[in-house]
DSSP file (Angstrom, degrees, kcal/mol; ACC not computed):
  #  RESIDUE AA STRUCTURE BP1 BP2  ACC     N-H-->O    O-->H-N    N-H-->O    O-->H-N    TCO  KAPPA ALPHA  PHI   PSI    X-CA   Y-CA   Z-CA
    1    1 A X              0   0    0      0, 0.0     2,-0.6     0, 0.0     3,-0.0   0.000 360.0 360.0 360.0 148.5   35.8   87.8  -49.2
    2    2 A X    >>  -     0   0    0      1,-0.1     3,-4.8     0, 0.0     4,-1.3  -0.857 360.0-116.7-129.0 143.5   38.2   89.1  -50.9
    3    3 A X  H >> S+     0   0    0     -2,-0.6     4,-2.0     1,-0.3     3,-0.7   0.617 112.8  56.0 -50.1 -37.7   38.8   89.0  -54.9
    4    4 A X  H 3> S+     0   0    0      1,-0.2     4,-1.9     2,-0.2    -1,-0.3   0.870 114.7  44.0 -58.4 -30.9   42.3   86.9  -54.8
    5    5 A X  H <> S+     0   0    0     -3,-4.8     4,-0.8     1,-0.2    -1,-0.2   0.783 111.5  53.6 -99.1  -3.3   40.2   84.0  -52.7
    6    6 A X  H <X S+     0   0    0     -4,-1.3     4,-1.3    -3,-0.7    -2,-0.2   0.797 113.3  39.2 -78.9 -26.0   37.5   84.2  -54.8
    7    7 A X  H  X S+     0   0    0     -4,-2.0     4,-1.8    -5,-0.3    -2,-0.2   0.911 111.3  56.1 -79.6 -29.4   39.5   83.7  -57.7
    8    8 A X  H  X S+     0   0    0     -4,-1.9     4,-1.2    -5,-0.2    -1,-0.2   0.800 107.3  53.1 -38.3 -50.2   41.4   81.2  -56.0
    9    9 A X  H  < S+     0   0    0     -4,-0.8    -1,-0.2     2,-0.2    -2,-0.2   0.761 110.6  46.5 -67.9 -29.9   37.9   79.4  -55.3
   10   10 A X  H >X S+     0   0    0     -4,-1.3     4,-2.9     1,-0.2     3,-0.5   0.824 103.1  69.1 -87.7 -21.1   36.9   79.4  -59.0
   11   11 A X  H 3< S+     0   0    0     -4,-1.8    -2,-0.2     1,-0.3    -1,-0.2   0.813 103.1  36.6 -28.5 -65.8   40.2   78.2  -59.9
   12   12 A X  T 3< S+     0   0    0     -4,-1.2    -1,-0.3     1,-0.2    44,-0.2   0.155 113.7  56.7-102.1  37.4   40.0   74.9  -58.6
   13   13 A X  T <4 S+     0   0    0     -3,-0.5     2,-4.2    42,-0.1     6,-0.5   0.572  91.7  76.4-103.9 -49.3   36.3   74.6  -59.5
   14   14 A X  S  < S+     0   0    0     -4,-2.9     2,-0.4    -5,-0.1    -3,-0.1   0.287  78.3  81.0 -56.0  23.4   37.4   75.3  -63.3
   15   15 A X  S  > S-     0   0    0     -2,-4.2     4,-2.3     1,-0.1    -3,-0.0  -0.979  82.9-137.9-126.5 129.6   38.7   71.9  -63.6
   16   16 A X  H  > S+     0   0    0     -2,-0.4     4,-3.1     2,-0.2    -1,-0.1   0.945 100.8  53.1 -65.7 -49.5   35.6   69.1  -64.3
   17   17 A X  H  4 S+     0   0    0      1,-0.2     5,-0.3     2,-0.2    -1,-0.1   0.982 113.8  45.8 -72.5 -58.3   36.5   66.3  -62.2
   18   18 A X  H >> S+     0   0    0      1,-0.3     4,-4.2     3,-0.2     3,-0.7   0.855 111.6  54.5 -25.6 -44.5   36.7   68.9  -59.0
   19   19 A X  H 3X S+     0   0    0     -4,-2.3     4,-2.0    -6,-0.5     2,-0.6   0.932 114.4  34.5 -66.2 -34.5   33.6   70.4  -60.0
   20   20 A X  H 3< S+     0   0    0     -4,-3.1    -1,-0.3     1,-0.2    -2,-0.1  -0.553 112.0  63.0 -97.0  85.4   31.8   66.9  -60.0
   21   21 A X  H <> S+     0   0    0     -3,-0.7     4,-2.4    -2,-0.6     5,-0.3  -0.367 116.4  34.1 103.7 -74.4   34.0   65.8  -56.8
   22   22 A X  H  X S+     0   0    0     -4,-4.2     4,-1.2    -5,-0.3    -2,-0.2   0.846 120.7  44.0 -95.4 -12.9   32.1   69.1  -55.0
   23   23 A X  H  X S+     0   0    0     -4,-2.0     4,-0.9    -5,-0.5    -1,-0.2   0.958 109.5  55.5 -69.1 -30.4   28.8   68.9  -56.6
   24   24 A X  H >4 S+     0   0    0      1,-0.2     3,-0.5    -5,-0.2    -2,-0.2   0.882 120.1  41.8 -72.9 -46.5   29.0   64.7  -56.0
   25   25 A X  H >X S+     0   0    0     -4,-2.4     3,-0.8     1,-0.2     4,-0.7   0.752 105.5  55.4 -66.7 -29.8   29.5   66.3  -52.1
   26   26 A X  H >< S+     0   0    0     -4,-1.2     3,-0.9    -5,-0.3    -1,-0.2   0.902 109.1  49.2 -69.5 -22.9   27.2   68.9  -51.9
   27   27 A X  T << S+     0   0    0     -4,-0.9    -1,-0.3    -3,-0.5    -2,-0.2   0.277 106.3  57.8-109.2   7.7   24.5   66.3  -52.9
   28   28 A X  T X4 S+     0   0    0     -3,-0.8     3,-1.6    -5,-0.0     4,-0.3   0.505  91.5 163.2-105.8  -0.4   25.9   63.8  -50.0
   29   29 A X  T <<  +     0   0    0     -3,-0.9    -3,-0.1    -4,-0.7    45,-0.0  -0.097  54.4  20.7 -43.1 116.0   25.2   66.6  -47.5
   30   30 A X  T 3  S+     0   0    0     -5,-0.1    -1,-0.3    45,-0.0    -2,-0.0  -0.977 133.2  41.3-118.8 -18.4   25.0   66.3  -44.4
   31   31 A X  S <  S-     0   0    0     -3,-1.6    -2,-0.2    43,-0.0    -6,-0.0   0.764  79.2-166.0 -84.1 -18.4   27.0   63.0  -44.5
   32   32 A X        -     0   0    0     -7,-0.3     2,-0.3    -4,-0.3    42,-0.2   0.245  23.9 -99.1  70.7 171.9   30.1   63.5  -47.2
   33   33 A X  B     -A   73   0A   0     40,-2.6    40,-2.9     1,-0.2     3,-0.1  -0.872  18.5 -97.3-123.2 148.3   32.1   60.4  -48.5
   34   34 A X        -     0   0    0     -2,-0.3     4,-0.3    38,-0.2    -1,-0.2   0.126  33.0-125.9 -20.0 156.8   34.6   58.6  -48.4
   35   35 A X  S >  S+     0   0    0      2,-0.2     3,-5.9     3,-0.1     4,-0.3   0.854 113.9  48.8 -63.5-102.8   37.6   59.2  -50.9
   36   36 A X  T 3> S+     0   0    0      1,-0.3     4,-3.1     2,-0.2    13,-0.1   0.392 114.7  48.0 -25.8 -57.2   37.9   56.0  -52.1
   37   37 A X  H 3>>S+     0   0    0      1,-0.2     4,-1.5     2,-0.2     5,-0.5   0.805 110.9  48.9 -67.4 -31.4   34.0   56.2  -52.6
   38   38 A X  H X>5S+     0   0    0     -3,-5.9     4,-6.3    -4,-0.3     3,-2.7   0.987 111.3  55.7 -71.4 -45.9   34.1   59.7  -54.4
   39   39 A X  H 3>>S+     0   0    0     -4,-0.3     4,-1.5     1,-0.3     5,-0.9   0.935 108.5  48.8 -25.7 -73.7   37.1   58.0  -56.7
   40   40 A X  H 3<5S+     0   0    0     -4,-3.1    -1,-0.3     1,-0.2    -2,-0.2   0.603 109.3  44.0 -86.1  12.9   35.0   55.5  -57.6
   41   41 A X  H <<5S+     0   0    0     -3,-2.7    -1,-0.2    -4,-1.5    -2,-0.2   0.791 123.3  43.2 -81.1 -44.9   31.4   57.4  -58.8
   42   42 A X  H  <<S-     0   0    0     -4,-6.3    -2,-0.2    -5,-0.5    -3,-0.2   0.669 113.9-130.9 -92.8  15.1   33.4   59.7  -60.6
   43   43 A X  T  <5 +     0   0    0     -4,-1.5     2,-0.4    -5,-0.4    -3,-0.2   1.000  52.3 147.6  41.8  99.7   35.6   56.9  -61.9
   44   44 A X      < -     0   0    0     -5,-0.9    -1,-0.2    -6,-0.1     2,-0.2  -0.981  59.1-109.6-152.4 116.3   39.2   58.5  -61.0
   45   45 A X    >>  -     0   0    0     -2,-0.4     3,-3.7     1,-0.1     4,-0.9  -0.411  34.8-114.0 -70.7 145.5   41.7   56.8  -60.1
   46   46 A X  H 3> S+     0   0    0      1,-0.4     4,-4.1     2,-0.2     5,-0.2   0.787 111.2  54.8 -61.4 -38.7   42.5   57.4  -56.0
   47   47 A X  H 3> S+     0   0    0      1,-0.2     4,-1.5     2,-0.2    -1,-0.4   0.950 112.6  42.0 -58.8 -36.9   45.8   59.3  -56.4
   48   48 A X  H X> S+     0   0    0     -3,-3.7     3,-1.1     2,-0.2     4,-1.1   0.960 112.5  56.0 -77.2 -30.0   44.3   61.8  -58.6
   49   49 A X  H 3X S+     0   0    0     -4,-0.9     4,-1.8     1,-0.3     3,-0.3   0.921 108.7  44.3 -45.3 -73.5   41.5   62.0  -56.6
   50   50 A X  H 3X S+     0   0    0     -4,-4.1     4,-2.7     1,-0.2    -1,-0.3   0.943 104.4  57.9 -35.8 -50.7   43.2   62.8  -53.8
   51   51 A X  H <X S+     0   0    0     -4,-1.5     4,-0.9    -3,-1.1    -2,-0.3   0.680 115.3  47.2 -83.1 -24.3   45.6   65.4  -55.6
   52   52 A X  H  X S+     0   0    0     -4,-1.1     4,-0.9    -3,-0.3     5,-0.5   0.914 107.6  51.4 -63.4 -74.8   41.8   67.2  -56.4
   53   53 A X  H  X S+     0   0    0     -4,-1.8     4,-2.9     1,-0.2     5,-0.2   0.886 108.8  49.9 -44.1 -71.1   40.4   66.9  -53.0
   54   54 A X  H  X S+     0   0    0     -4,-2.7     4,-2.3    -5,-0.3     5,-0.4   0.758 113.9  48.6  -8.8 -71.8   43.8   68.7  -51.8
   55   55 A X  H >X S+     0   0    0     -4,-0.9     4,-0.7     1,-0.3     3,-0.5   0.810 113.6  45.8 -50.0 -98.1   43.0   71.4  -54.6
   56   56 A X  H >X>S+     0   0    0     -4,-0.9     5,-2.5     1,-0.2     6,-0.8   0.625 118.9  42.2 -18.3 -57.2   39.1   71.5  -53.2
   57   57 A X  H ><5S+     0   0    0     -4,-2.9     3,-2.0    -5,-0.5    -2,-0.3   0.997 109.0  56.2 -77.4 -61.1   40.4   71.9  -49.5
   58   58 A X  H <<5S+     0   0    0     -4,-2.3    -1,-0.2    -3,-0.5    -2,-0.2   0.678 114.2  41.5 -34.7 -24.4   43.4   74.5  -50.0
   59   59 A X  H <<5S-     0   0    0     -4,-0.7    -1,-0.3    -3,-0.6    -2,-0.2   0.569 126.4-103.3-132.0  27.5   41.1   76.8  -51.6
   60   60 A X  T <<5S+     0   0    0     -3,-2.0    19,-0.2    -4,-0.6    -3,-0.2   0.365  85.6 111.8 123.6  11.9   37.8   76.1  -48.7
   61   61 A X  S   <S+     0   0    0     -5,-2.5    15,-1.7    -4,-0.1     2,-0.3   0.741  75.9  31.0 -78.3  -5.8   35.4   73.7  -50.9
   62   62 A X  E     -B   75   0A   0     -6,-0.8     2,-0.3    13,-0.2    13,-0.2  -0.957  68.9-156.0-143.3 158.3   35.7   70.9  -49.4
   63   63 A X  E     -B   74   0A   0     11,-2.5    11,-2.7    -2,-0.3     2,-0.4  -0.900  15.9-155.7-123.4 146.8   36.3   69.7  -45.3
   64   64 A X  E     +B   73   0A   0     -2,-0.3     2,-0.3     9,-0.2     9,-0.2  -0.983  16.0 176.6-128.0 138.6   37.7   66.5  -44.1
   65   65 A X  E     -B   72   0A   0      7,-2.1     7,-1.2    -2,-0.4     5,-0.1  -0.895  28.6-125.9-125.2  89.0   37.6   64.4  -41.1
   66   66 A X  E     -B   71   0A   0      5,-0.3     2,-0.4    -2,-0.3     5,-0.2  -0.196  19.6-174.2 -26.0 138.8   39.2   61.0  -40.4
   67   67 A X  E >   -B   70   0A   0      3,-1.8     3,-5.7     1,-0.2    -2,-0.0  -0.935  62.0 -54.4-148.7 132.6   36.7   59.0  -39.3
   68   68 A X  T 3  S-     0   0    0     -2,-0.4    -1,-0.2     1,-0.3     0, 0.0   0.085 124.5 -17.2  29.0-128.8   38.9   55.0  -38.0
   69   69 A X  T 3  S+     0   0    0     -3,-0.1     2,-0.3     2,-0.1    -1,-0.3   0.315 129.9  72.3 -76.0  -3.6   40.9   54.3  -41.4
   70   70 A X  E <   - B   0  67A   0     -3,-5.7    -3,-1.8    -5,-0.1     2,-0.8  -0.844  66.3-136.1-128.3 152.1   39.1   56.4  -43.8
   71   71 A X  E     - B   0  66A   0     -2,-0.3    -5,-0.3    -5,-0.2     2,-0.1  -0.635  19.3-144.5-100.9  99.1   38.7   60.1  -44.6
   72   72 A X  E     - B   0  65A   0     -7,-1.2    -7,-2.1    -2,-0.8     2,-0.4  -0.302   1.4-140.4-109.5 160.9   36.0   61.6  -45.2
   73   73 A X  E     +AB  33  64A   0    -40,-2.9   -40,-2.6    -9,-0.2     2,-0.2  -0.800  17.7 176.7-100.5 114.4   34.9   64.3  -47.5
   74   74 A X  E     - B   0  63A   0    -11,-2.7   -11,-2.5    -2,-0.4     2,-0.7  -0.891  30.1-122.7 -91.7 140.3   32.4   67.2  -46.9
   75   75 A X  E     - B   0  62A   0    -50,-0.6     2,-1.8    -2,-0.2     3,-0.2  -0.659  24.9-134.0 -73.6 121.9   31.2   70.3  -49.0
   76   76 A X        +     0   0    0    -15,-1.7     5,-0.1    -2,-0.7   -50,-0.0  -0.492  28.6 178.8 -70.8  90.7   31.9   73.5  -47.1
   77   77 A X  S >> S+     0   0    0     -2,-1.8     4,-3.2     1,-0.2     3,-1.7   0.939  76.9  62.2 -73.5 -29.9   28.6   74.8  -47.8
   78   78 A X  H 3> S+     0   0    0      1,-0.3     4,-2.4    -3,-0.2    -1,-0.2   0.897 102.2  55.6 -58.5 -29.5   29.5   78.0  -45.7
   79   79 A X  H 34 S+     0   0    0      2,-0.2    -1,-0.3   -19,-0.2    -2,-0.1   0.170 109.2  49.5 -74.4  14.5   32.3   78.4  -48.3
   80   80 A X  H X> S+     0   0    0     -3,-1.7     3,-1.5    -5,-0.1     4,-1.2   0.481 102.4  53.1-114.5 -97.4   29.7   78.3  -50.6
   81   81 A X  H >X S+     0   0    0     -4,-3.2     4,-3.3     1,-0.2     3,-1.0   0.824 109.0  54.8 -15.6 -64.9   27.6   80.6  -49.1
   82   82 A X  H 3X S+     0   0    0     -4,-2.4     4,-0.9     1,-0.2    -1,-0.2   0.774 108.4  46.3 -27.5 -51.2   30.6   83.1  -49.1
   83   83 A X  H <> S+     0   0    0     -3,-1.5     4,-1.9     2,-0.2    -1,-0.2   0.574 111.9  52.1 -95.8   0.5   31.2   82.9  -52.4
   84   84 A X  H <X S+     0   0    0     -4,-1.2     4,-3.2    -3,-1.0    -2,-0.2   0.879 112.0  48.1 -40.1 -71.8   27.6   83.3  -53.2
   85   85 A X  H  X S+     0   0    0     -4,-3.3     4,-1.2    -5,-0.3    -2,-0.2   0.705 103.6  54.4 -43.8 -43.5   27.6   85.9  -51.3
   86   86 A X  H >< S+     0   0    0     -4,-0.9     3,-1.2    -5,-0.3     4,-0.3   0.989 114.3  52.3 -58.1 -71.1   31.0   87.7  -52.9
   87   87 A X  H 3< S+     0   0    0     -4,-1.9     3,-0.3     1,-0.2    -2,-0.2   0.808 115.6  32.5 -16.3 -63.4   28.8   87.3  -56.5
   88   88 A X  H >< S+     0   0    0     -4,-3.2     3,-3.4     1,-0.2    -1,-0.2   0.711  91.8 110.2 -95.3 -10.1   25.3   89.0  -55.5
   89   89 A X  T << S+     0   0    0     -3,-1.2     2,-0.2    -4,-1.2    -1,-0.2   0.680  99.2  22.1 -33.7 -72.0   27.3   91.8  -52.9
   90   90 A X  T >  S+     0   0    0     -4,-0.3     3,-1.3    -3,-0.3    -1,-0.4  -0.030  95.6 153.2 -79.4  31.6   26.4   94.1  -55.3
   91   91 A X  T <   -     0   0    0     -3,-3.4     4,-0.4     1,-0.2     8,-0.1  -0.352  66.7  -2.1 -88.0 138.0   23.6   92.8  -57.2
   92   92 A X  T 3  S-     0   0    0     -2,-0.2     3,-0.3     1,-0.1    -1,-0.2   0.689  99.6 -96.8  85.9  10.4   21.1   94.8  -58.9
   93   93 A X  S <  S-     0   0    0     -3,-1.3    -1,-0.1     1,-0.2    -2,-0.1   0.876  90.2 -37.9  59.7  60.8   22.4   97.9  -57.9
   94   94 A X  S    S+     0   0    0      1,-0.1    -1,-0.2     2,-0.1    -2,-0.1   0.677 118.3  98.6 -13.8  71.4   20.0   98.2  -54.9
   95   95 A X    >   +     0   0    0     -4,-0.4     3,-2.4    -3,-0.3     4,-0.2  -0.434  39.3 170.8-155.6  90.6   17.2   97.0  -56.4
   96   96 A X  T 3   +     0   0    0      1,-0.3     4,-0.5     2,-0.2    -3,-0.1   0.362  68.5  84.7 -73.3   6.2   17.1   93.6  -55.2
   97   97 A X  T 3  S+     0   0    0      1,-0.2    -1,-0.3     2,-0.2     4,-0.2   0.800  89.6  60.8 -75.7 -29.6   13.4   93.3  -56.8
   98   98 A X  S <  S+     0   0    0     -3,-2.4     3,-0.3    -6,-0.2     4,-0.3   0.657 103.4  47.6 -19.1 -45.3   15.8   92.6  -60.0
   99   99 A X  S >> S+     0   0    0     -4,-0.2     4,-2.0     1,-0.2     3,-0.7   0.629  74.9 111.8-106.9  -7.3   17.1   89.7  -58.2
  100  100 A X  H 3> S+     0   0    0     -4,-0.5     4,-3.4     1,-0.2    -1,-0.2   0.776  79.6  43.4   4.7 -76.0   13.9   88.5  -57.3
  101  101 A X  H 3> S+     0   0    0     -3,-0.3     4,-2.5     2,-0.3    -1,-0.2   0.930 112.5  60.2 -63.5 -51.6   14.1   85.2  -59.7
  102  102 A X  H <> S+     0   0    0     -3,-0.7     4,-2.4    -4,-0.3     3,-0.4   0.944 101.8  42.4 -26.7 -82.4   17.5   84.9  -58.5
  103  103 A X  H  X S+     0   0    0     -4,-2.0     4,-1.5     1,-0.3    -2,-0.3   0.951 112.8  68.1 -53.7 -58.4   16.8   84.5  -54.6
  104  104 A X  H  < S+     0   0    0     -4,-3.4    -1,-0.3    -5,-0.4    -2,-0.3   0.894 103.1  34.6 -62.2 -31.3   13.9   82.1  -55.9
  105  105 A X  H >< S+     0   0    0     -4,-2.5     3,-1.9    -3,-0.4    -1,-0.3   0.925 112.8  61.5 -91.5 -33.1   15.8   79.4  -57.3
  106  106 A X  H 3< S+     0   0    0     -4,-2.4     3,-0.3     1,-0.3    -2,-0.2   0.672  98.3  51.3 -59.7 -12.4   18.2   79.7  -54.9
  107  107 A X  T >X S+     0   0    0     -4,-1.5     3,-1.9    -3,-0.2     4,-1.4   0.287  87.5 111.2 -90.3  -5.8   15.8   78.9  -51.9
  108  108 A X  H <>  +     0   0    0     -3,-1.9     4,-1.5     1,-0.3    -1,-0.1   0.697  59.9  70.2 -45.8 -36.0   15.1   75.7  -54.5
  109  109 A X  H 3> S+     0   0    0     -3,-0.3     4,-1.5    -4,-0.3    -1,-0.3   0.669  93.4  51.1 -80.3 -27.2   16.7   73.3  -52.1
  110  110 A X  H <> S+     0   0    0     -3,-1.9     4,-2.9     2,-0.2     5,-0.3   0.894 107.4  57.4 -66.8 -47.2   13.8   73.5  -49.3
  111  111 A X  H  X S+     0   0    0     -4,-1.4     4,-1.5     1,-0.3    -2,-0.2   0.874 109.6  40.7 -54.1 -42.7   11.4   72.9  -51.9
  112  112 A X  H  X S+     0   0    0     -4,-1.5     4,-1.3     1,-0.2    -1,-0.3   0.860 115.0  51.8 -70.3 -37.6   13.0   69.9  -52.8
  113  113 A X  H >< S+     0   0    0     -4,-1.5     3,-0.7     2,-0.2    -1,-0.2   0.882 113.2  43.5 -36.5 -56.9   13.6   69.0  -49.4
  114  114 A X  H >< S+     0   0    0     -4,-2.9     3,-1.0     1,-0.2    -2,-0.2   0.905 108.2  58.5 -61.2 -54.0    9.9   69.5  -48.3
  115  115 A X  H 3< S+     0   0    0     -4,-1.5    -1,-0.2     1,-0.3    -2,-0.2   0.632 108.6  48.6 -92.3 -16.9    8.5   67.7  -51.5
  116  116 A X  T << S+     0   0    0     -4,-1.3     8,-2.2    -3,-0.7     2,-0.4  -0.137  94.3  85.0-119.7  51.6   10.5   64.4  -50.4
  117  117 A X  B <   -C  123   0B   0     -3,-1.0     2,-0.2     6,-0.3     6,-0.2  -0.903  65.7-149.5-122.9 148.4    9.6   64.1  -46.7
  118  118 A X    >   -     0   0    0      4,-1.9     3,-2.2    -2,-0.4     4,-0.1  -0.601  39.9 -62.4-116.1-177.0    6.5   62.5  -45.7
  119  119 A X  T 3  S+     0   0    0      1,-0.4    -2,-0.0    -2,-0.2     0, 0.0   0.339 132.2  46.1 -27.8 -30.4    4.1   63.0  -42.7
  120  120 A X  T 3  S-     0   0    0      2,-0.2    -1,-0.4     0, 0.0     0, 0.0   0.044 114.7-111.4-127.7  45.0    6.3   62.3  -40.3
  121  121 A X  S <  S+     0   0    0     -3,-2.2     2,-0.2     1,-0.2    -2,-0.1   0.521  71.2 124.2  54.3  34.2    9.2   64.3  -41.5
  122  122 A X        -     0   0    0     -4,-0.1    -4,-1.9     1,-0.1    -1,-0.2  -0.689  67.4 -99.8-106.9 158.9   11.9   61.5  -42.7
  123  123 A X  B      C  117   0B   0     -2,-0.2    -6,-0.3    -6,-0.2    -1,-0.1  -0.434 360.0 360.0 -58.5 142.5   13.3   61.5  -46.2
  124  124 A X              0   0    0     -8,-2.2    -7,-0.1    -2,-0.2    -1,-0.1   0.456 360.0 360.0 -84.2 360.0   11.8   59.1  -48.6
């Protein structure tokens, strides 16, 4: 990645309603929402909501699909990943035993995954 689209990416994160717009997505993963539906958790009226989602998609945070009448909204976790990635490129100077703690919370998201599945490996 390269630093003008990573700054580009932090850009339209550095605005609050975007930010809770792609966290509110990341945490609908695998299935994303509606517009209308993200408008009304984060209680945003739909034209600005839209004029955010644009923002979100124009610099890779978010994906969209029509689905009949409606559109819906994913987090581009691989555009996530990327810019993850841009962060740690150089972390720790190679000595990623430094980053240890790091890499452990990030792996955080199986755990939680794991800990709300039962026996026969559906979500609760």
């Amino acid at each position: 990645m390269e630093i003008t689209t990573a700054i580009a990416s932090f850009a339209a994160l550095s605005q609050d309603t975007r930010l809770q717009a792609f966290r509110l997505l990341v945490s609908q993963e695998p299935e994303g929402l509606p517009a209308g539906e993200i408008a009304r958790q984060l209680s945003v009226p739909h034209n600005t909501m839209s004029a955010h989602l644009s923002v979100l998609a124009r610099a890779g945070w978010v994906v969209s699909k029509r689905h009949s009448r409606q559109i819906i909204y994913r987090a581009s976790l691989s555009h996530m990943e990327a810019v993850v990635q841009f962060l740690l490129q150089d972390c720790c100077a190679g000595h990623p035993e430094l980053c240890a703690s790091l890499m452990d919370s990030l792996s955080g998201c199986e755990a939680v995954k794991a800990e709300s599945q039962n026996s026969n490996g559906y979500l609760n």
